[in-house]
N, C-alpha and C positions, 0 to 999 in steps of 0.2 A: 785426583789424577789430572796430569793435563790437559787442557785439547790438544787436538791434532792442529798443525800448523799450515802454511802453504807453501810450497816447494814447487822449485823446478822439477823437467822431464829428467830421469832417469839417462845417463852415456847412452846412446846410441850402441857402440858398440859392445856395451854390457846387455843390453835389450835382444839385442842378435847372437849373442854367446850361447853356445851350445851348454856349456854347465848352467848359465842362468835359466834356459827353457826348459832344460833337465830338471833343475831343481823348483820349478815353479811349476812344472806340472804333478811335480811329486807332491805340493804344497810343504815342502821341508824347507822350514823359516829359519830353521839354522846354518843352512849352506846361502838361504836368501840374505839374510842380515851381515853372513861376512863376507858375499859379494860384494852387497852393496858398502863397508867399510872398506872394503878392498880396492875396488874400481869406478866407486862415484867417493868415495873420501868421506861420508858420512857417519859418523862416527857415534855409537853407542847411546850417548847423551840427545845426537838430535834425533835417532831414529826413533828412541821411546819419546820425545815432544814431539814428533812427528803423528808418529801413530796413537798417541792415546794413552801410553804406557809409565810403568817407574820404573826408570834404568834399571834396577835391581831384577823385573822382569826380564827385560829386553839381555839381562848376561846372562840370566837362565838359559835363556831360548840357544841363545850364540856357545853357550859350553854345552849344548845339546843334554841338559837336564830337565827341558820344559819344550811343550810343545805348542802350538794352536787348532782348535778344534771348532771351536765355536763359529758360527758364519758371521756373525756379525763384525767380531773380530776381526777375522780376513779381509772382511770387508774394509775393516778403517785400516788395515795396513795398505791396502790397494789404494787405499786414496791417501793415505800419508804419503807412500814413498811414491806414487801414480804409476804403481804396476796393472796394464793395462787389463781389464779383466778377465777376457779371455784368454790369458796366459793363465789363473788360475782355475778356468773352468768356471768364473763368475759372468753375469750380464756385464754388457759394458758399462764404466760406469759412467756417470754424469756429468764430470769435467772429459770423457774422450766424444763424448756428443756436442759437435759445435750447433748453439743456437741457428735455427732459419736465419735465413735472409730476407727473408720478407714478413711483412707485418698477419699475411694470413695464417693460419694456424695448420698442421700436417692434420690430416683427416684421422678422425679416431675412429675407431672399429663401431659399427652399430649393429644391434640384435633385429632391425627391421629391417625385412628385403625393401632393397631402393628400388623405387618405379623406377623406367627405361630413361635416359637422359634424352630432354629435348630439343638439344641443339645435335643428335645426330640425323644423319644421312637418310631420306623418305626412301622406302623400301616398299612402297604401296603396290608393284603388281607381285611380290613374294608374298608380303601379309593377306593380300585377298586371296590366294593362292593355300595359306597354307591355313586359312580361316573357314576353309571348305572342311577341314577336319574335325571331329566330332568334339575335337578340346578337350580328352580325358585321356589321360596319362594312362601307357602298363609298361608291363617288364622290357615290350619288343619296342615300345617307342621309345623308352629310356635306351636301349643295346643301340637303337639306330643313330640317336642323338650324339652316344659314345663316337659312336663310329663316322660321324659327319665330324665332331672336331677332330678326330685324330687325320680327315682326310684333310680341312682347313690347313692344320697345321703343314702339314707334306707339300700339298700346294702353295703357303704361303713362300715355305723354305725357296721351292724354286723358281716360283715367280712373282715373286714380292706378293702382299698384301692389298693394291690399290683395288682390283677387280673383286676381292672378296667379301670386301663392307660391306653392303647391300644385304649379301646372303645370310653372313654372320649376327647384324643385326638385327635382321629378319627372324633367325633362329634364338636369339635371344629375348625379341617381344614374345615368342612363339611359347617358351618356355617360359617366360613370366604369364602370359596364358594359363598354362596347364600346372603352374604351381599355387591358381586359384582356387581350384579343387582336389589336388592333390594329397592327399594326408597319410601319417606315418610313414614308415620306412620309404615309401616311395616317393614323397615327398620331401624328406630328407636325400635322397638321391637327388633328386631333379635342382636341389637349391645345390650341389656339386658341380653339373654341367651348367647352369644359369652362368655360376662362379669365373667356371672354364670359358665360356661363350664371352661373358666380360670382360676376363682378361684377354680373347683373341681379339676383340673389338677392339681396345685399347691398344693393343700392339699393331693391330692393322690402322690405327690411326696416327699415331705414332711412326710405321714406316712411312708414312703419308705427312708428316711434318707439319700434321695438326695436333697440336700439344697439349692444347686447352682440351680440346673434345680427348684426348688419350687420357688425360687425367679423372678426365669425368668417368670413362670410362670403366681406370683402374679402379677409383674410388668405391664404384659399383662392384667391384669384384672384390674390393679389401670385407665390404657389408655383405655381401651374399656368403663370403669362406667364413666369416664371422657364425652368420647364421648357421653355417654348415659345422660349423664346431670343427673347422681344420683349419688350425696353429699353420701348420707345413705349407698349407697352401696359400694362407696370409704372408708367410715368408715369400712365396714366389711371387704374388702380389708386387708386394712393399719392394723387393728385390726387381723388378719392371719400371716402378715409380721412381727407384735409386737414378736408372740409367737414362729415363725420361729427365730429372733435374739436372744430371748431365749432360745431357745435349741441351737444356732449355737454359742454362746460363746460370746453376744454382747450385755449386758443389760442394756446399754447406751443406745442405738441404739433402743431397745424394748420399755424403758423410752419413747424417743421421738416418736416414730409408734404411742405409744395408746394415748398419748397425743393429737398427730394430726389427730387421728381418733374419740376422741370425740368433739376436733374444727370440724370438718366436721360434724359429726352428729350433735353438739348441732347446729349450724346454719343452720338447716334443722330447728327445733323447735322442740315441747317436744316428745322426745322419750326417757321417763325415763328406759323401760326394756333393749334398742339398748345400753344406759349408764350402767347401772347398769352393765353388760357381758363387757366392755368398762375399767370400772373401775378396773374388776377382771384380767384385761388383764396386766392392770398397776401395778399391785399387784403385780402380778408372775416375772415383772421385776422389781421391788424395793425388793421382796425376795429375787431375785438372787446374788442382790446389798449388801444387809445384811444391806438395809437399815429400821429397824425394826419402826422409824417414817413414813415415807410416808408410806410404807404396809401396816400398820394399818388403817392409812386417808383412802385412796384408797380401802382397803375395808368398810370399814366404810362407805362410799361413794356411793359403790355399795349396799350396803345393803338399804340403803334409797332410792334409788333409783329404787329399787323391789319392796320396799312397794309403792312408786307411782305408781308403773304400777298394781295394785292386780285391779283386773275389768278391766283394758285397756289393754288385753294381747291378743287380737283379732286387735286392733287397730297398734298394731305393724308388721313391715315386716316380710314373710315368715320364711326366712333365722337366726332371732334369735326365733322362736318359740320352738326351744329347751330347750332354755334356762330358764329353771322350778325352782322351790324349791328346788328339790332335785339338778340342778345341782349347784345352787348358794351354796347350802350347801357343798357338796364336791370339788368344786372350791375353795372355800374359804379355807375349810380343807388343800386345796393343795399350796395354800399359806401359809399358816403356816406350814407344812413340810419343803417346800422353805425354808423359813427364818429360820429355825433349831428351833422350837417350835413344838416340837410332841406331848406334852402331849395339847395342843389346837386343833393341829390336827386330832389324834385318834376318839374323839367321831361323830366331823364331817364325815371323810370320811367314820365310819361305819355306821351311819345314813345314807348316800349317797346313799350306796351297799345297805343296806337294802332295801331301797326304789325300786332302779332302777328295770325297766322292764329286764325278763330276755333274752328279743330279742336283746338288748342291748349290745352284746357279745364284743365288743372291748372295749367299756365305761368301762364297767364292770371288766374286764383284766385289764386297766388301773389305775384304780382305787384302784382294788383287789393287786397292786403291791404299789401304795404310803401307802393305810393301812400296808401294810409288813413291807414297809419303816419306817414309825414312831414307830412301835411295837420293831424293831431291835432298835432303837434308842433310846427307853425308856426301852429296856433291857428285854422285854418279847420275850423270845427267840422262846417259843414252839409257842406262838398265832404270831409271824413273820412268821413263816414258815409255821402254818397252811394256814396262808393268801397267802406265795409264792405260796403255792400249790394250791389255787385257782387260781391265776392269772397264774398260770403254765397249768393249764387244759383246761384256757377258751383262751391263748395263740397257743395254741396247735391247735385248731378248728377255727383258723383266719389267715389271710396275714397279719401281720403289722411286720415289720422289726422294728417299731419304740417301739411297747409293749414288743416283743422278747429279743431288746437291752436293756429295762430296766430289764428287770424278768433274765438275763443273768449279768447286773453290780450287782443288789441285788445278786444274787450267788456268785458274787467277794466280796462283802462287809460282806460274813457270813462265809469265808475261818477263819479270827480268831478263830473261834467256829468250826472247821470240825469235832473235835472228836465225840462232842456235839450229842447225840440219835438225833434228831432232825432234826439237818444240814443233818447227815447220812442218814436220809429217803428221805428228799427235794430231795439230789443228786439224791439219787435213782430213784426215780421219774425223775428230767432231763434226766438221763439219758434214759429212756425208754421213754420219750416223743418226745425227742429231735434226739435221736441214736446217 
């Protein structure tokens, strides 16, 4: 039999055809082989060298006398013709994971809780504080601990993350504490919020555009969901670290995070909403990329994957129940910004703001700063700046170092324009908000 050969990517627009997405989730290799002779011209002879096969197979399959069943199989058609894997319900595969960018190695999951990282923030009058406690776990300290991240989280949404470090970290030695003595079941709980407590540390550092310490962080939360035996929550993990490589200069590296975060989720089983915020993750780093084909798949990807979940959004975990219409809508927007497509992005992200709650206040900053972004870029000068001045007001009333640093580079990208009425009042305004 032959080997499989190497081959370009599959048409573009064969990849996005509703009969090829039809037929590939069906795994029906007979409408796939005579697409593919149809619309990439690849013709009988090289799809079985391609894939593995003897022509004499490959006309079975194509006069729908034969089928495929086997994984393995599938698998080397996936990489013969580079049908990307989650179109067939496969992990991604190998050749759609671009190697790191850098010589370190991505963290691999470990079976041992990681001690507390010692490059973060002294929290010494909370740990004396919360060291006056007996240090033994039960049911009503674990509900309380529940209920301190779920408030973490509400606070952070609205007033950024910078003031919460302390406390977070605090409550995370506190709980490496009490999972010293801790055992069974309840101890199995307490390594879940440890989990939760390291990824809010990470993301509180991380709004704080400290990178290195958000990594460490994460790292600590990819080994504690590890120990916790949840897959799902290693996705949301790795899905954090995607969007951290992202803003840290590394969209290789982001590529692979979201990739391996939805291998972890989808082998958990179906969590189309956990994908769908999964997908959009993969987006923001193929924009980065300017890679304008997969952006599109990926979100395209996610978007069907929210209509799966439309009635099962109760049935999905805590932690993406954010994850709504409105954000899928302005995520996406913010994808297209990415990839330098503003007139895609504009209506999205102001459908977004329109929607969002107004307790919402860093979203909303957030947000109110990429609509500026595409407005400056499609050349509406005055409706940019009205929006800087949005996201200048609701900046102003929050801790994020990380909303601050964009509504500060958009001020550097409107220097061409300073004479401009316009620019001239923005300033004005920074200046009085900011001093």
């Amino acid at each position: 039999m032959a080997r499989s050969q190497a081959h370009r990517a599959l048409p573009a627009d064969l990849l996005a055809g509703a009969a090829w997405q039809e037929a590939c989730r069906a795994r029906d290799f007979t409408r796939i082989f005579r697409l593919v002779r149809v619309k990439a011209g690849i013709y009988p002879s090289r799809i079985a060298a391609l894939c593995g096969m003897t022509p004499s197979r490959v006309g079975e399959i194509m006069a729908g006398r034969r089928g495929l069943a086997h994984i393995d199989v599938i698998e080397r058609v996936a990489d013969g013709l580079r049908i990307p894997g989650a179109l067939l319900g496969l992990a991604h595969r190998p050749w759609e994971i671009p190697a790191p960018d850098r010589t370190e190695r991505l963290p691999e999951p470990l079976a041992a809780v990681a001690d507390a990282p010692q490059c973060a923030e002294p929290a010494a009058e909370l740990d004396d504080l919360l060291a006056l406690v007996d240090g033994r776990a039960t049911l009503s300290t674990l509900a309380a601990l529940r209920s301190s991240v779920q408030d973490y989280w509400r606070r952070d949404n609205a007033h950024g993350g910078a003031t919460l470090r302390p406390a977070v970290v605090g409550h995370l030695r506190y709980v490496g504490r009490l999972l010293d003595s801790a055992e069974g079941g309840l101890r199995h709980d307490l390594q879940g919020v440890a989990a939760e407590l390291a990824r809010l540390s990470g993301w509180a550092y991380f709004d704080a555009r400290q990178y290195s310490t958000a990594r460490t962080y994460f790292t600590q939360a990819l080994k504690l969901s590890h120990a916790h035996g949840d897959s799902l929550f290693m996705a949301n993990v790795l899905s954090c670290m995607s969007l951290l490589a992202t803003y840290d200069g590394n969209p290789n590296d982001a590529v692979t995070l979201a990739c391996r975060a939805q291998d972890a989720a989808r082998a958990v089983g179906e969590q189309p909403l956990v994908m769908s915020m999964l997908h959009l993750r993969e987006a923001f780093a193929h924009a980065t990329l300017r890679d304008a084909q997969a952006c599109h798949q990926a979100v395209d990807r996610s978007r069907e994957q929210y209509e799966r979940s439309r009635g099962h959004e109760a049935e999905a975990p805590d932690w993406v129940q954010y994850f709504d219409e409105t954000k899928l809508l302005v995520d996406t927007g913010i994808a297209y910004a990415r990839l330098g497509e503003p007139a895609r992005a504009e209506p999205l992200i102001t459908e977004g703001l329109h929607r969002e709650s107004i307790e919402q206040q860093r979203g909303r900053a957030f947000h109110a700063y990429w609509l500026a972004s595409v407005q400056l870029q499609l050349g509406k000068l005055d409706e940019a700046c009205t929006s800087a001045g949005v996201a200048l007001d609701l900046t102003a009333a929050i801790d994020s170092p990380r909303v601050s640093g964009h509504v500060q580079e958009l001020h550097r990208r409107m220097l061409p324009y300073a004479r401009e009425a316009p620019v001239l009042a923005f300033e004005q305004r920074m200046r009085e908000a900011l001093g």
